[in-house]
N, C-alpha and C positions, 0 to 999 in steps of 0.2 A: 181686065179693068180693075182697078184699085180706087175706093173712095177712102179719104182721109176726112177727118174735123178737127179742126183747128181753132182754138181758144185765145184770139188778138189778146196782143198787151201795150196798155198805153193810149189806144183809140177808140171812137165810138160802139162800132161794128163790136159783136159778141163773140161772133161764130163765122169760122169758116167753113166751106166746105169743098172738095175739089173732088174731081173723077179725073185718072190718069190713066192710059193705054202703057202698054208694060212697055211699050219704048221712050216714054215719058213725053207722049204727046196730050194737052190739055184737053179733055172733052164737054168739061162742065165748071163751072164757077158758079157758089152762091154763096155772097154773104148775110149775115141776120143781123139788122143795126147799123148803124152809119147811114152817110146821105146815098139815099141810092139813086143819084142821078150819077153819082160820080161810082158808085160801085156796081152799080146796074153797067155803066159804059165799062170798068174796067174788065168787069167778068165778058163781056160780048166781045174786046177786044183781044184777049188770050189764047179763047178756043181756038185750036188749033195748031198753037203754039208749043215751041220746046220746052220744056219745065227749064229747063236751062239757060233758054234763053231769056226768058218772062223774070228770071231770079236776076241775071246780067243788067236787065233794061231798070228792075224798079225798086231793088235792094237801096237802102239809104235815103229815098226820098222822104220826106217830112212834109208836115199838115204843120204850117204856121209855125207857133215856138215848139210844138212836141218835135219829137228827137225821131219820131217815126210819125207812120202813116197807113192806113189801107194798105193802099200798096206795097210799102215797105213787109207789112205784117204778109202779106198774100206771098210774096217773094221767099218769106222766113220761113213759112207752112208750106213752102213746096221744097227749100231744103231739106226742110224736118222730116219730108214726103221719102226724096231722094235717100 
């Protein structure tokens, strides 16, 4: 198992943090900061998930006029994982 922390750029959220299975299955999601009804739902919705595939689904999305997002940044930190 591999945890990383990851320092968002551009969004609410501070801090990322993630737990990886070395076949780069998701175990854990926690962010610090941002709205956590929407990052509370996005960490519960992952686990379990391919770091692979979780980067495919949420790479690119954007929060209003920013140019990124949570998700975006979550996607960026499990390349950065990768």
């Amino acid at each position: 198992m591999k945890t990383i922390e990851f320092s968002p750029k551009g969004v609410c959220s501070r801090k990322i943090q993630i737990s990886l299975t070395e076949d780069h299955i998701i175990r854990d999601v926690t962010f610090t900061g941002g709205c956590a009804g929407n990052t509370s739902g996005i960490s519960k919705l992952v686990v379990g998930m391919k770091a692979e595939d979780v980067i495919d689904r949420l790479k690119g999305t954007t929060c209003g006029l920013k140019q990124t997002s949570c998700p975006d940044q979550l996607a960026r930190a499990l390349e950065s994982a990768l």
